[in-house]
N, C-alpha and C positions, 0 to 999 in steps of 0.2 A: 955692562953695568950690572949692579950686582940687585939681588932683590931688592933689597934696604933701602938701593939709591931712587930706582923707581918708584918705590912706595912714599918714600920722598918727596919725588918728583910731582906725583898725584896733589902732594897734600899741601904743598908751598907754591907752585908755580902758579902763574894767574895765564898763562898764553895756554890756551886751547892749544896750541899745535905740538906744543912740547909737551902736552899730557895726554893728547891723543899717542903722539910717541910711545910714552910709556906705557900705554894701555897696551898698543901692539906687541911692545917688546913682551909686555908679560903676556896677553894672550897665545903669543907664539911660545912660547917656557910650557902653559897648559897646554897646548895643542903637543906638545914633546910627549908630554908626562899624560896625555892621553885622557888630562881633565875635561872633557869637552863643556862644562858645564861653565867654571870658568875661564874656560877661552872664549865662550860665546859671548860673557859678563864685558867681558876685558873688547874684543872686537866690537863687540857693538856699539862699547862707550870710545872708542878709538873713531869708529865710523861718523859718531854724529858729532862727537870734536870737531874731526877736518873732511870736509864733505866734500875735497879736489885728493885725499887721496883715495886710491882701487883697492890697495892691500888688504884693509881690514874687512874688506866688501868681498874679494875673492878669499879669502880663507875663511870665512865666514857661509860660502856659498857650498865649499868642500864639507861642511860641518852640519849643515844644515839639514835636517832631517826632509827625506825626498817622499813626496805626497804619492801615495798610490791614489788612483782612479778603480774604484768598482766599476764593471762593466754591469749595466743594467737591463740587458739582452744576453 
């Protein structure tokens, strides 16, 4: 589906689930093009859309910035 149509898809459809869709399809296009900033936009609004699917939760976890622990000894 092409950009256009997802953007679309975001701004007419009323079912969460077909806009979580489109969230994912477009946060995976970012995640291509190495935008991580909106792939994280697009995932995150993918995730609290449909909260039975993994996807946007696991690519989201690949993306996620990994906390260091200071050792205070």
């Amino acid at each position: 589906m092409s950009q256009s149509a997802l953007v679309a898809v975001l701004l007419e459809e009323p079912d969460p689930v077909h806009r979580s869709r489109a969230h994912l399809a477009l946060g995976q296009r970012a995640l291509e093009q190495k935008n991580l900033q909106a792939a994280r936009e697009h995932l995150e609004e993918a995730a609290d859309l449909d909260p039975t699917d993994e996807t946007p939760r696991k690519l989201l976890s690949r993306i996620q910035p990994r906390r260091r622990f200071l050792s205070l000894f």
